[in-house]
Biopython code that builds the backbone (N, CA, C, O; Angstrom):
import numpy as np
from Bio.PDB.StructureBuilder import StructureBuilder

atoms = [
    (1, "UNK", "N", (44.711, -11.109, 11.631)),
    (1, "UNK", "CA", (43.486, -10.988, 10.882)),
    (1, "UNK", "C", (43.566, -11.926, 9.684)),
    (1, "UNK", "O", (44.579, -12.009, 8.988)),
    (2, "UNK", "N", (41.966, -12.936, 9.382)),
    (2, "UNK", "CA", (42.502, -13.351, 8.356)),
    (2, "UNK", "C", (42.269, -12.543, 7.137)),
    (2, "UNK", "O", (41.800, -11.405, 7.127)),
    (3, "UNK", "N", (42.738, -13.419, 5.840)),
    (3, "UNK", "CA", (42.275, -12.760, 4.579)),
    (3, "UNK", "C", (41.681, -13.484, 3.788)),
    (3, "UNK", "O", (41.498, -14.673, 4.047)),
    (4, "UNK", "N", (41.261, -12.925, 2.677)),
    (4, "UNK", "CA", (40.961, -13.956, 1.553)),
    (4, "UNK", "C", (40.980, -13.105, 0.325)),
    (4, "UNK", "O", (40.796, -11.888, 0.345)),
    (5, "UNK", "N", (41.223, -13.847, -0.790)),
    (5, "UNK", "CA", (41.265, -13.310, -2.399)),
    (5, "UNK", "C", (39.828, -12.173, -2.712)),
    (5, "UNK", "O", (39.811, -11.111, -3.335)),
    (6, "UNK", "N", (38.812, -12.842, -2.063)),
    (6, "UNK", "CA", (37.546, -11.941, -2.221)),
    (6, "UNK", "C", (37.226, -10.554, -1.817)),
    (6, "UNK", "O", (36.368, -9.861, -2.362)),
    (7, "UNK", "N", (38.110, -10.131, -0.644)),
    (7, "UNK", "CA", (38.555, -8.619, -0.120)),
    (7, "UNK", "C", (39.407, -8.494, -0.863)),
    (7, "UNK", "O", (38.899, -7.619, -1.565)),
    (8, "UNK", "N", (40.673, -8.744, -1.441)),
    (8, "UNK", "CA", (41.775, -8.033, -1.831)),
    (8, "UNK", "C", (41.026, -6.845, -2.609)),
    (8, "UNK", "O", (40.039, -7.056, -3.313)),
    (9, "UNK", "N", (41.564, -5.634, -2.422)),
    (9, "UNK", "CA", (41.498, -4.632, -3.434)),
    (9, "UNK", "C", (40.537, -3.870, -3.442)),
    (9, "UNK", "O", (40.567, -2.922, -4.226)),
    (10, "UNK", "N", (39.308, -4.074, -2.504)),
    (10, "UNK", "CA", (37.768, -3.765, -3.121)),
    (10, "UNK", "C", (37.823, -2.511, -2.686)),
    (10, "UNK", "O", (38.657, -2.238, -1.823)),
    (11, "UNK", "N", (37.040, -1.605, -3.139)),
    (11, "UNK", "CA", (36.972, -0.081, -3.331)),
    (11, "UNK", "C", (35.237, 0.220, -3.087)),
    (11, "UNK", "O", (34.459, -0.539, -3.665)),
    (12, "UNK", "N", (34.659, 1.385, -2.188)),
    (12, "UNK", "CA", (33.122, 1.838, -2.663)),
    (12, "UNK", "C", (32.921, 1.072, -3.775)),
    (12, "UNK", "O", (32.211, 0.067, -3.730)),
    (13, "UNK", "N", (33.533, 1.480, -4.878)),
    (13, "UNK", "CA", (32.898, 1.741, -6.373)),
    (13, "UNK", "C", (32.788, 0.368, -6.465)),
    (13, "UNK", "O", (32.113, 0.192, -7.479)),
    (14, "UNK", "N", (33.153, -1.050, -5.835)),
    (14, "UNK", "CA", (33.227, -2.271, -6.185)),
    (14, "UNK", "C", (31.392, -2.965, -5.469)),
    (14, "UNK", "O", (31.067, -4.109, -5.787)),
    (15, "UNK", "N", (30.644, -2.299, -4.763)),
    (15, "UNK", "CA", (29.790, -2.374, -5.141)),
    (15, "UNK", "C", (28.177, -1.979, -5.665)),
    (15, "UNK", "O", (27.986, -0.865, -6.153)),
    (16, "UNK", "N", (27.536, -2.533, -5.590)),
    (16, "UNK", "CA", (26.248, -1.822, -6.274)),
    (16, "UNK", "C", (25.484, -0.937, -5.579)),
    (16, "UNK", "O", (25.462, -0.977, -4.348)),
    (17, "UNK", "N", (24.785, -0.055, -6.270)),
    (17, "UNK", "CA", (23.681, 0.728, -5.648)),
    (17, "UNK", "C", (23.508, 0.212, -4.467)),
    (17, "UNK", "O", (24.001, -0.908, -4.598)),
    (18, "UNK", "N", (23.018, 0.324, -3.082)),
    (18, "UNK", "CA", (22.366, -0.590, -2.506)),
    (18, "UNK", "C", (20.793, -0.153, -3.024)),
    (18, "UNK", "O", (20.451, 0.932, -3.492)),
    (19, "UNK", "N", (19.946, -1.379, -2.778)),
    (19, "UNK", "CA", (18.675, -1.243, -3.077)),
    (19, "UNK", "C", (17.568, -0.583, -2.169)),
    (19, "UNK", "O", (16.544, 0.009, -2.509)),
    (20, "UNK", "N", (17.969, -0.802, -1.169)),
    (20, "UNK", "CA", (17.570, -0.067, 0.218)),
    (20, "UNK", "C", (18.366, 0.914, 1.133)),
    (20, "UNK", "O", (17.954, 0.921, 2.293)),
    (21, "UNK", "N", (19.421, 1.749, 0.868)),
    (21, "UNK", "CA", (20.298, 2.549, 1.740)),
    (21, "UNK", "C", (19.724, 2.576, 3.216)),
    (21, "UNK", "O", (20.607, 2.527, 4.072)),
    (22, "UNK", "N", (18.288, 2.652, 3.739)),
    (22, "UNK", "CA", (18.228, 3.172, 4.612)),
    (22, "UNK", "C", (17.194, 2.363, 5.562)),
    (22, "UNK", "O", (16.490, 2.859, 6.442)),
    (23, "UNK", "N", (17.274, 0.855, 5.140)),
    (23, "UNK", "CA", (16.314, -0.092, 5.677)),
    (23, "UNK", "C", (16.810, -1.252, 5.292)),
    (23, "UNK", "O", (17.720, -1.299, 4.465)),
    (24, "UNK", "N", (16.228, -2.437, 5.892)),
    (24, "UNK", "CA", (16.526, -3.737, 5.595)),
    (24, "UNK", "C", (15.107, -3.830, 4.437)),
    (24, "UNK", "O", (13.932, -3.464, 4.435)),
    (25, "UNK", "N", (15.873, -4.418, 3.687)),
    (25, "UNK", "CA", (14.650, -4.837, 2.812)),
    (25, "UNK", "C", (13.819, -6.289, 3.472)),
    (25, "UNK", "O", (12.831, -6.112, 2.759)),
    (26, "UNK", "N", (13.640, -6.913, 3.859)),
    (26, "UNK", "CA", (12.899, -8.132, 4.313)),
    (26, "UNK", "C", (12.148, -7.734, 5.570)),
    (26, "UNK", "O", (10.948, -8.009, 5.609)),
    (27, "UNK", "N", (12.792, -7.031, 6.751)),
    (27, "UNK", "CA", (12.188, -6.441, 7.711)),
    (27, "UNK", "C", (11.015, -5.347, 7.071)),
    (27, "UNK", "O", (9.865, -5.158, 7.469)),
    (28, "UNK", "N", (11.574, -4.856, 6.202)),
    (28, "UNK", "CA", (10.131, -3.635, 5.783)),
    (28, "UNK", "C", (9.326, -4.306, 5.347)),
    (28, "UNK", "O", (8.143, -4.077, 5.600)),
    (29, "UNK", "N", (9.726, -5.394, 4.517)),
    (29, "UNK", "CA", (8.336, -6.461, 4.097)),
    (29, "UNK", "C", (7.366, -7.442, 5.158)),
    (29, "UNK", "O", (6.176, -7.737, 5.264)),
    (30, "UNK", "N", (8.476, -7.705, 5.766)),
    (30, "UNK", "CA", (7.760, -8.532, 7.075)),
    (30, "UNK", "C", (7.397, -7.714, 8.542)),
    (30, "UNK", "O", (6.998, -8.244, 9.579)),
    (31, "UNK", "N", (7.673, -6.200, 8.293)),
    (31, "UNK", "CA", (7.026, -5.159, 9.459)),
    (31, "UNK", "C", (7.847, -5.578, 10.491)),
    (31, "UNK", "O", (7.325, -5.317, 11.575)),
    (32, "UNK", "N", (9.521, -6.429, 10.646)),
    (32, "UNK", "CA", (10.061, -6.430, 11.924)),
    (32, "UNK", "C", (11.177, -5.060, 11.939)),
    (32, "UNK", "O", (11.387, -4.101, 11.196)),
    (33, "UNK", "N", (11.701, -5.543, 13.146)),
    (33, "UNK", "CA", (12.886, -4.211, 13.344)),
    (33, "UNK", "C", (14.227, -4.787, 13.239)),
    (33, "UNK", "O", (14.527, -5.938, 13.558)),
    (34, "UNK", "N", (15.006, -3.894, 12.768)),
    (34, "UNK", "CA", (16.562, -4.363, 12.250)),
    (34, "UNK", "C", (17.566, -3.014, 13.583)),
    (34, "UNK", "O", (17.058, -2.051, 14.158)),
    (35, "UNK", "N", (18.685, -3.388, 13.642)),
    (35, "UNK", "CA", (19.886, -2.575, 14.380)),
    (35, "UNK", "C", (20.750, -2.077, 13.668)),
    (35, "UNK", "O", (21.230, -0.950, 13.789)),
    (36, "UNK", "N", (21.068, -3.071, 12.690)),
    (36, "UNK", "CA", (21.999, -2.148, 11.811)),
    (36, "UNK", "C", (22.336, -3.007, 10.097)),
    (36, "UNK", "O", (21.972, -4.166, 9.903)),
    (37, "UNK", "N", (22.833, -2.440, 9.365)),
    (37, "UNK", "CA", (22.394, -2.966, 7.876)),
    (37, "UNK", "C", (23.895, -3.451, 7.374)),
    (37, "UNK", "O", (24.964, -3.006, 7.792)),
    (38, "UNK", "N", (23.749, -4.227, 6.613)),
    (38, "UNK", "CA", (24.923, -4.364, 5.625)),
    (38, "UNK", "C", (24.465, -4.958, 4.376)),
    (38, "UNK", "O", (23.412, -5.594, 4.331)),
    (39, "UNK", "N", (25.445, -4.721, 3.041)),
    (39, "UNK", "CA", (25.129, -4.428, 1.609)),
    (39, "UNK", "C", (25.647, -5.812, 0.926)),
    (39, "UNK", "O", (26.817, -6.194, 0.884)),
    (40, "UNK", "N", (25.000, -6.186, 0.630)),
    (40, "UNK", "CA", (26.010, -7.375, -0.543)),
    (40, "UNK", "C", (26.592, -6.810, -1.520)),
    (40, "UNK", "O", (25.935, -6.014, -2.191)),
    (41, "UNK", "N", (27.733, -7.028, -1.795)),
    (41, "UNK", "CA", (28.835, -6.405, -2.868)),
    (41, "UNK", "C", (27.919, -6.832, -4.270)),
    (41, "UNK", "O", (27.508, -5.929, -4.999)),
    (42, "UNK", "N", (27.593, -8.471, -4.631)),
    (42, "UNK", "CA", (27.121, -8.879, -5.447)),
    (42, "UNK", "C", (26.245, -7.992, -6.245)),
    (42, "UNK", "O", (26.526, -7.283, -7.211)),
    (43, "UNK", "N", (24.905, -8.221, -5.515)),
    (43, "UNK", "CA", (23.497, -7.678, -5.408)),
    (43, "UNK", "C", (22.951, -6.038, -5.780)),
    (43, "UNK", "O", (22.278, -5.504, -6.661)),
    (44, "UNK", "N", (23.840, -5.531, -4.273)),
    (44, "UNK", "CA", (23.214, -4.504, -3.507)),
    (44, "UNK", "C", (21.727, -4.803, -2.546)),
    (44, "UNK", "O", (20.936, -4.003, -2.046)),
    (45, "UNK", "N", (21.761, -6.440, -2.549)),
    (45, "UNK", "CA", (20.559, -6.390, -1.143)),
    (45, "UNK", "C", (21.125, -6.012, -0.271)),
    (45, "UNK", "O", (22.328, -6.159, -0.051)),
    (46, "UNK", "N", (20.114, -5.307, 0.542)),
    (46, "UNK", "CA", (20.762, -4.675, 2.311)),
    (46, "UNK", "C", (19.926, -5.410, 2.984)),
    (46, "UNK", "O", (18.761, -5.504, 2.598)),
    (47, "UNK", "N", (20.321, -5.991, 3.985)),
    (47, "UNK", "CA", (20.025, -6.904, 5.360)),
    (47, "UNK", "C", (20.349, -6.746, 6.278)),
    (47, "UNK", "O", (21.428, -6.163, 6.388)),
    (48, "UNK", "N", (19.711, -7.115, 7.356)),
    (48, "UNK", "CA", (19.736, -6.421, 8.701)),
    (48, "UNK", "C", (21.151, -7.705, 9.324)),
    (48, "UNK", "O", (21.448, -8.870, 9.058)),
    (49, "UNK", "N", (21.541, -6.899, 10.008)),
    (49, "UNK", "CA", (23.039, -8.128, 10.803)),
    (49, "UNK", "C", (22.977, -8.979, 11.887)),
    (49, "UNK", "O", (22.031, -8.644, 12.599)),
    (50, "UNK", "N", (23.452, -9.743, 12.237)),
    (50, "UNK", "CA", (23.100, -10.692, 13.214)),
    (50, "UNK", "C", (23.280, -10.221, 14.605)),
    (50, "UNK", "O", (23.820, -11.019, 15.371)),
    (51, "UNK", "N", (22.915, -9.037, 15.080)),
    (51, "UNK", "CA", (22.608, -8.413, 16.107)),
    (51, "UNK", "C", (21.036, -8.468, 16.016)),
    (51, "UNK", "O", (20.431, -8.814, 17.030)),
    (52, "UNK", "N", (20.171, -8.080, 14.619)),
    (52, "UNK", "CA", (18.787, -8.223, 14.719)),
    (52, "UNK", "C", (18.530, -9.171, 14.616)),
    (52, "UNK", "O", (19.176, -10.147, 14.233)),
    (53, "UNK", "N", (17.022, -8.999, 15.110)),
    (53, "UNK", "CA", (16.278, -10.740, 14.928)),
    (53, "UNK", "C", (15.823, -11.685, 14.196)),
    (53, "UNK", "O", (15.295, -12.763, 14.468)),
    (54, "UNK", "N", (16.146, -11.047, 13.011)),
    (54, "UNK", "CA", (15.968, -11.819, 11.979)),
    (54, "UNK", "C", (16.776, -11.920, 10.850)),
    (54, "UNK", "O", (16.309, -12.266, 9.765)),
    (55, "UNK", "N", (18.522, -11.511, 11.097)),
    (55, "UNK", "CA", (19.224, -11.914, 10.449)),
    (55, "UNK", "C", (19.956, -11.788, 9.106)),
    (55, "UNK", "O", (21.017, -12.232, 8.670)),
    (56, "UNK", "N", (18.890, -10.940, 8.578)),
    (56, "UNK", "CA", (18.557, -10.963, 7.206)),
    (56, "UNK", "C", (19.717, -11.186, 6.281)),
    (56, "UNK", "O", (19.812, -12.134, 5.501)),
    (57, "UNK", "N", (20.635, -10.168, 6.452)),
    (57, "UNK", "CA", (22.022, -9.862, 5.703)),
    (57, "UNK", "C", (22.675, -11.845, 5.580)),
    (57, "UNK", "O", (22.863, -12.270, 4.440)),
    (58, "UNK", "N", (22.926, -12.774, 6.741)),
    (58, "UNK", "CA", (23.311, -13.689, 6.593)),
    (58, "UNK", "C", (22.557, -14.382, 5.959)),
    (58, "UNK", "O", (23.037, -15.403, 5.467)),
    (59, "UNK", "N", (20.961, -14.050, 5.719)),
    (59, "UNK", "CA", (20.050, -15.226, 5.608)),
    (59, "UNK", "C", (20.326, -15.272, 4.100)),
    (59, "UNK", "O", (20.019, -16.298, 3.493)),
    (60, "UNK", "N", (20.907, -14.196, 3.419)),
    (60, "UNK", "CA", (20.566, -13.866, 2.280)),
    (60, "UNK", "C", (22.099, -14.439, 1.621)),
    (60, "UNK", "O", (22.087, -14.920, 0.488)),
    (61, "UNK", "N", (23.226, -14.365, 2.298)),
    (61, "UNK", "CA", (24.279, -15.412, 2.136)),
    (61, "UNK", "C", (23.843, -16.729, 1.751)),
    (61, "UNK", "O", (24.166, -17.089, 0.619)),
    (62, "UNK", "N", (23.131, -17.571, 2.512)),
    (62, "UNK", "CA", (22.821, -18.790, 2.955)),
    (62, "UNK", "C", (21.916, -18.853, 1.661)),
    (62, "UNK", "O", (22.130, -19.889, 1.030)),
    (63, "UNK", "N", (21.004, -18.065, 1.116)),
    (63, "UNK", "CA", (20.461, -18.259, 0.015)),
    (63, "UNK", "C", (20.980, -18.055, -1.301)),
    (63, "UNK", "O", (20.559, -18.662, -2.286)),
    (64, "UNK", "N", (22.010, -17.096, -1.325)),
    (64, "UNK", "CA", (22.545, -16.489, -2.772)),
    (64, "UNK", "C", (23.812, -17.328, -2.631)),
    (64, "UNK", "O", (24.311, -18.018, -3.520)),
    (65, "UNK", "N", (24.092, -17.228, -1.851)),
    (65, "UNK", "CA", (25.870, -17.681, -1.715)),
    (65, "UNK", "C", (26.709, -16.409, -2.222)),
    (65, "UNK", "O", (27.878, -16.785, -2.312)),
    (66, "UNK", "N", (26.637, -15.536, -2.460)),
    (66, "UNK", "CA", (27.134, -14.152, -2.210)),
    (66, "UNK", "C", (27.715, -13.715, -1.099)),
    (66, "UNK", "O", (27.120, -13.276, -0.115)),
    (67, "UNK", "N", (29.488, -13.883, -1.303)),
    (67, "UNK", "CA", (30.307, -13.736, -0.016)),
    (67, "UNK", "C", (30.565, -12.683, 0.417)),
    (67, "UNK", "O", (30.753, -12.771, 1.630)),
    (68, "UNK", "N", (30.702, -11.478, -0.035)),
    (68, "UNK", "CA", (31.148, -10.432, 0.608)),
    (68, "UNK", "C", (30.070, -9.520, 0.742)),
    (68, "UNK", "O", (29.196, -9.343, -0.107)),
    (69, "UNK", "N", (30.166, -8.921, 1.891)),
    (69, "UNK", "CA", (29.607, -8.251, 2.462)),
    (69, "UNK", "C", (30.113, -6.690, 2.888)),
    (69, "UNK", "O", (31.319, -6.476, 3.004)),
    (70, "UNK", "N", (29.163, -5.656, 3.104)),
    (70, "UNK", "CA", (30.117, -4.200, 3.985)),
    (70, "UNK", "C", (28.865, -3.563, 4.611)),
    (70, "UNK", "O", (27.786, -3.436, 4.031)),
    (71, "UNK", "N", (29.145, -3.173, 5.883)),
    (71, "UNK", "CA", (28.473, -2.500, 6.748)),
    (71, "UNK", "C", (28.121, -1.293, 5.927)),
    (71, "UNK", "O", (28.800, -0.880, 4.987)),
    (72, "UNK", "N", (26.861, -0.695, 6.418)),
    (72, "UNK", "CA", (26.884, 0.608, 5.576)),
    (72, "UNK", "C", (25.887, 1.617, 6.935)),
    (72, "UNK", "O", (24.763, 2.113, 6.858)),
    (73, "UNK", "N", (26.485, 1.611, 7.621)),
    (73, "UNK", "CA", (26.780, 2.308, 8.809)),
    (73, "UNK", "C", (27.343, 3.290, 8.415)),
    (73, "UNK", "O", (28.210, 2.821, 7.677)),
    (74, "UNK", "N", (27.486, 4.780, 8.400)),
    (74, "UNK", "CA", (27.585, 5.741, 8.569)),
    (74, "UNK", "C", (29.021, 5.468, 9.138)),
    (74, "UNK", "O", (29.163, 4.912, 10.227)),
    (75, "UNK", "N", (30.281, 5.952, 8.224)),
    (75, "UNK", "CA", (31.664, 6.151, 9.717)),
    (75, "UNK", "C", (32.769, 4.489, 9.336)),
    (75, "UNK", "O", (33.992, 4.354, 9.308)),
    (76, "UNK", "N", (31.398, 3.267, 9.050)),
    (76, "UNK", "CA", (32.028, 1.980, 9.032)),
    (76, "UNK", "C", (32.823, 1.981, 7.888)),
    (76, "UNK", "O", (32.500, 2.628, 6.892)),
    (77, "UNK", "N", (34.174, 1.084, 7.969)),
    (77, "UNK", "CA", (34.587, 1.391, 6.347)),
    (77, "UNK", "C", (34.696, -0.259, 5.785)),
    (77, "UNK", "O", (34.977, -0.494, 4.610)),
    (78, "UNK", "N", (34.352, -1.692, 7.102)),
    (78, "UNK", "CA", (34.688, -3.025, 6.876)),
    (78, "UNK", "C", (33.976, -3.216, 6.361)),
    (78, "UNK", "O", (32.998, -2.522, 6.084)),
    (79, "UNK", "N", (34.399, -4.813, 5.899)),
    (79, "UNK", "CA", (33.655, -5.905, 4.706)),
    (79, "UNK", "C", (34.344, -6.859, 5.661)),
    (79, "UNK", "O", (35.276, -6.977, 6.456)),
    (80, "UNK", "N", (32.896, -7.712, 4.865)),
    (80, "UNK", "CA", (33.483, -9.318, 5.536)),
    (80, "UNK", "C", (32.706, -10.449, 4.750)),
    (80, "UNK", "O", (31.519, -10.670, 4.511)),
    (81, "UNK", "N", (34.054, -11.141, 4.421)),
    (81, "UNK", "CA", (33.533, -12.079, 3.511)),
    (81, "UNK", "C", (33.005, -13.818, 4.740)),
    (81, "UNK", "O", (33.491, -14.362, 5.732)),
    (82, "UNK", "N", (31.980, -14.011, 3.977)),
    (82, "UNK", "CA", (31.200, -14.789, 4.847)),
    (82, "UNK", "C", (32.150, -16.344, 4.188)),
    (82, "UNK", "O", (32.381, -17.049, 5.170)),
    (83, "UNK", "N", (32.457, -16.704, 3.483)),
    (83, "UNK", "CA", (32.925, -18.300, 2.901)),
    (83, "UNK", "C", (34.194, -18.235, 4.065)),
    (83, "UNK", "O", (34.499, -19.209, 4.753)),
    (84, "UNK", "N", (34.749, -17.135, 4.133)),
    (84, "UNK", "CA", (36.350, -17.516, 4.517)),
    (84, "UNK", "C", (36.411, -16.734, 6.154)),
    (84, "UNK", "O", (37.453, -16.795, 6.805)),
    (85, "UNK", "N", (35.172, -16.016, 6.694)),
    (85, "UNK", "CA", (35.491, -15.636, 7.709)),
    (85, "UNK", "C", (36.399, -14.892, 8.279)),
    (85, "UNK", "O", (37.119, -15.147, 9.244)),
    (86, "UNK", "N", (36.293, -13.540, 7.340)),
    (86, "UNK", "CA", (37.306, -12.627, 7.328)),
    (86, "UNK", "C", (36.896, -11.064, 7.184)),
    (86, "UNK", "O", (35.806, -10.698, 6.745)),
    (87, "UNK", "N", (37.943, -10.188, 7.625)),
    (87, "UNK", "CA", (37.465, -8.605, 7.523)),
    (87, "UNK", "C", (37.904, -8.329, 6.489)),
    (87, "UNK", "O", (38.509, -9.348, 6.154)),
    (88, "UNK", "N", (38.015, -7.594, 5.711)),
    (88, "UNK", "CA", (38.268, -6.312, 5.159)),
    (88, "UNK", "C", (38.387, -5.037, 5.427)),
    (88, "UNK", "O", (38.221, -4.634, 6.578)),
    (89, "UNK", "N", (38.717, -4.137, 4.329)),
    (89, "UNK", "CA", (38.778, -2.706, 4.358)),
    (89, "UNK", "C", (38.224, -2.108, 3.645)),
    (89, "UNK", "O", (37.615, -2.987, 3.036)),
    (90, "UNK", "N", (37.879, -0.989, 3.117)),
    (90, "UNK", "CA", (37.645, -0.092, 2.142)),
    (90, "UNK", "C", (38.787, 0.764, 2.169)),
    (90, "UNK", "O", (39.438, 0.976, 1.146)),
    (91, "UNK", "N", (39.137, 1.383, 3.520)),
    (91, "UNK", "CA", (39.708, 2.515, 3.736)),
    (91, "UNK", "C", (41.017, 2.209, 4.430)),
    (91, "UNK", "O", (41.168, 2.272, 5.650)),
    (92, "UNK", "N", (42.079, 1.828, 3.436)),
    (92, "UNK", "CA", (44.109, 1.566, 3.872)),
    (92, "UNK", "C", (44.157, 1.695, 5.422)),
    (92, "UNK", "O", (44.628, 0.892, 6.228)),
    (93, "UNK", "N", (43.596, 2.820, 5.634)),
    (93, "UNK", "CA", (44.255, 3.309, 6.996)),
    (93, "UNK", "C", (43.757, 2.659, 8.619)),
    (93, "UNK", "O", (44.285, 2.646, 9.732)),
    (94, "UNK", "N", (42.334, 2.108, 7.987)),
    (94, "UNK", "CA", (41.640, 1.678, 9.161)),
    (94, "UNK", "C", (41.583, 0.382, 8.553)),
    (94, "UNK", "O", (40.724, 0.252, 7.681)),
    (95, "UNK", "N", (42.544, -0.930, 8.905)),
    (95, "UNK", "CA", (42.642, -2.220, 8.276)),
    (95, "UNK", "C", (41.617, -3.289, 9.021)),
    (95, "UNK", "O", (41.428, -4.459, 8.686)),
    (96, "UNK", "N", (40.917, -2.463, 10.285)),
    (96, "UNK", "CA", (40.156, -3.363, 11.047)),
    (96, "UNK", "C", (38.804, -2.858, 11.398)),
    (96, "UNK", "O", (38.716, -1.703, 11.814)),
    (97, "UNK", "N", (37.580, -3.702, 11.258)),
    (97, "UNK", "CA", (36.634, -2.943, 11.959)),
    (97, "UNK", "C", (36.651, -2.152, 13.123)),
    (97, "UNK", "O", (37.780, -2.044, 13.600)),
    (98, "UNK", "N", (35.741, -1.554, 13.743)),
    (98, "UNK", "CA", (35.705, -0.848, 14.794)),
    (98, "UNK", "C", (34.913, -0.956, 15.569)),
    (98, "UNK", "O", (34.018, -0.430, 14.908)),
    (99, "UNK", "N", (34.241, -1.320, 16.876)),
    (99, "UNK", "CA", (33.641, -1.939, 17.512)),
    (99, "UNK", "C", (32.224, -0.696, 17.038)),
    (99, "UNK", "O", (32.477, 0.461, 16.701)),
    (100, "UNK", "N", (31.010, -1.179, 17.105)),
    (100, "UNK", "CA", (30.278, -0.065, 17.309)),
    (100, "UNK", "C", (29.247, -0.095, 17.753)),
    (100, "UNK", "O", (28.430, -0.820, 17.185)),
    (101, "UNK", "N", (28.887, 0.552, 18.770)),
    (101, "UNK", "CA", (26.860, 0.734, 19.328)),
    (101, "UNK", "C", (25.509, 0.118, 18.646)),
    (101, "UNK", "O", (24.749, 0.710, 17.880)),
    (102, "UNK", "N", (25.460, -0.535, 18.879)),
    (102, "UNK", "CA", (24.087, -0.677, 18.178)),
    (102, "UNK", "C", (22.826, 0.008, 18.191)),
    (102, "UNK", "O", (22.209, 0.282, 19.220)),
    (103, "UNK", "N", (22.486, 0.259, 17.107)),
    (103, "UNK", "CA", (21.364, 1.285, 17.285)),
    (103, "UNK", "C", (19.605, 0.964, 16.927)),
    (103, "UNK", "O", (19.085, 1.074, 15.817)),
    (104, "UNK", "N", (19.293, 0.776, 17.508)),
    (104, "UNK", "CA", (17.598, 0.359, 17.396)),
    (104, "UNK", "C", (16.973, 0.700, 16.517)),
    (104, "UNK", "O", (17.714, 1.455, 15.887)),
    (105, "UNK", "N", (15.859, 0.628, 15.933)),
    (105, "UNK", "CA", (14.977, 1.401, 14.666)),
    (105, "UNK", "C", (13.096, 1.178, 15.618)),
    (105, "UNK", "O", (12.075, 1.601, 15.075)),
]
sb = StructureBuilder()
sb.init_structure("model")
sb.init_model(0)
sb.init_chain("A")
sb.init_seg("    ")
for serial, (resi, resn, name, xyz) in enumerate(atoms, 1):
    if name == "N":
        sb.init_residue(resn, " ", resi, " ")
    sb.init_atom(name, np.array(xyz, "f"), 0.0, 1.0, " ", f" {name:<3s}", serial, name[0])
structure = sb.get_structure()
């Protein structure tokens, strides 16, 4: 697995509110459908992942340049920083993502 300086250490508490917990923010504005969400550490924008069709979570990389990222999936505990192409953890024990279902909205 790789790493990078930008995961070392990060904890919940390392990032923000999210602004949307329970939606993509750009899909609710533009009325499309998202599969599953992830949070910018930076921010707290939530964006839909590159399973949906419109991307959002990366698009919003590509615009902010805001590297790290974490699923906020229910259960998920990874991060992944987008510059260096790498996982993270939140949670010691589970050092790797976990494959998971995608779920429709």
């Amino acid at each position: 697995m790789k790493s990078c300086e930008d995961l070392e250490n990060l904890s919940p508490s390392d990032f923000p509110p999210a602004r949307t917990p329970d939606a993509c923010e750009d899909c609710l504005s533009e009325g499309t459908k998202w599969v599953q969400l992830r949070e910018c550490r930076t921010c707290g924008h939530v964006g839909c992942c590159d399973s949906s069709p419109r991307k959002h979570a990366t698009a919003h990389f590509q615009d902010t340049r805001h590297p790290v990222m974490r699923s906020v999936t229910p259960g998920d505990t990874w991060t992944w920083c987008y510059v260096h192409g790498a996982y993270g953890s939140l949670d010691p024990a589970r050092p790797r993502p976990e494959p998971t279902v995608a779920r429709g909205k």
